[in-house]
C-alpha positions as CSV (number, residue, x, y, z in Angstrom):
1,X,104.0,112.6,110.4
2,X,102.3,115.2,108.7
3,X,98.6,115.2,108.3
4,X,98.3,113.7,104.9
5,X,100.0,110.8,106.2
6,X,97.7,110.6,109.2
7,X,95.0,110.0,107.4
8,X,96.2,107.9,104.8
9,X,97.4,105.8,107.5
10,X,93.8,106.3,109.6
11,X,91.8,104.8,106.1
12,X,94.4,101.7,105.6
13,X,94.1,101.0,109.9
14,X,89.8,101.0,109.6
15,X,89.4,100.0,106.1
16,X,91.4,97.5,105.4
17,X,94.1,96.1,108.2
18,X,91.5,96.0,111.4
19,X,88.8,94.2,109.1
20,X,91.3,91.7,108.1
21,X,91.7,90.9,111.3
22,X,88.8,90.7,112.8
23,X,87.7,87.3,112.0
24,X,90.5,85.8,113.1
25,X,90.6,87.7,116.4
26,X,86.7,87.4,116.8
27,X,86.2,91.2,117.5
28,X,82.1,91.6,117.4
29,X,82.7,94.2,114.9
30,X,83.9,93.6,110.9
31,X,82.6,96.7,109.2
32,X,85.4,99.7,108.5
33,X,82.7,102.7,109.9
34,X,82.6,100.7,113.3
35,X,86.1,100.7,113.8
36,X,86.4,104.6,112.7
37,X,84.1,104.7,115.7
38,X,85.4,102.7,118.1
39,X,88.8,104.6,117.4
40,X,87.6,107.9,117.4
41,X,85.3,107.9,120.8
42,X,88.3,106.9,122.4
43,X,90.1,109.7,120.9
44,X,87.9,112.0,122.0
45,X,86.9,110.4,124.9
46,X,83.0,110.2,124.2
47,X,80.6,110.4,121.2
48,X,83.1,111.8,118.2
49,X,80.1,113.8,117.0
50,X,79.8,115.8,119.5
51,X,83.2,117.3,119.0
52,X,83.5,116.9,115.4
53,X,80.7,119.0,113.4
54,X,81.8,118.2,109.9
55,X,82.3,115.3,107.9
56,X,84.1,112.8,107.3
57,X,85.2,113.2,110.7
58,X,89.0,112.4,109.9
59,X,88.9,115.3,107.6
60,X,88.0,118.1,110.3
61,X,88.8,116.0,113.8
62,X,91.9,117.7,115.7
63,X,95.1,116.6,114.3
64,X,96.4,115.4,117.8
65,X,93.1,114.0,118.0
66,X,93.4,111.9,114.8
67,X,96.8,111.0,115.9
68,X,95.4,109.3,119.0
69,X,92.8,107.3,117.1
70,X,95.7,106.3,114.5
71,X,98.2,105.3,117.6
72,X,95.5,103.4,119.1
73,X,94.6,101.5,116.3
74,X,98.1,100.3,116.4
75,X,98.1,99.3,120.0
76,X,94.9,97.0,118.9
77,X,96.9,95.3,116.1
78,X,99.8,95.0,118.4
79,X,97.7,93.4,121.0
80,X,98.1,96.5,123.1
81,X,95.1,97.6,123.3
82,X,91.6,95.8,123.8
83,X,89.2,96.9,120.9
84,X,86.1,94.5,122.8
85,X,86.8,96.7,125.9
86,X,87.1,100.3,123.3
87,X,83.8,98.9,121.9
88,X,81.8,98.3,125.2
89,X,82.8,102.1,126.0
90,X,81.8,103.1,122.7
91,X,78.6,101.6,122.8
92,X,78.0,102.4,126.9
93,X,78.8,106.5,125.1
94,X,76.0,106.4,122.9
95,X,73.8,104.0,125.5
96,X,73.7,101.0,123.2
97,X,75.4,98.6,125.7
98,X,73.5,95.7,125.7
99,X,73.7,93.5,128.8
């Protein structure tokens, strides 16, 4: 997949196919940037800005990097993954995790 297609893929996963699912799945997040961040912490492993200066981030993140996010947002749509779980990390990260 080359990079063009990575992203392209990365904007249709967090801008329009997670969102449409999120009501039915009851995720406690709707909006597209909360998914890009979900997606990309995991990634990265922690906060995405503080490896990716520049923005938007899936412009300048890794390419392997953005390949993760993109393969993980599939595992969430395939039921694969657990995107609550991704966002309790996500929020525990940045030290937002309310009890």
């Amino acid at each position: 997949m080359t990079r063009a297609e990575l992203e392209a893929e990365w904007l249709s996963l967090t801008r329009d196919r997670l969102p449409a699912l999120a009501g039915e799945r009851r995720w406690p997040v709707r909006a597209d940037h909360c998914f890009q961040r979900i997606l990309l912490d995991a990634a990265v492993g922690g906060r995405w800005y503080d490896v990716v200066r520049e923005r938007p981030a899936y412009r300048h993140i890794a390419e392997p990097l953005l390949a993760r996010a993109v393969a993980l947002g599939r595992a969430v749509i395939a039921n694969e993954a657990d995107l609550v779980a991704l966002n309790r990390q996500s929020l525990a990260w940045r030290g937002k995790l309310r009890d």
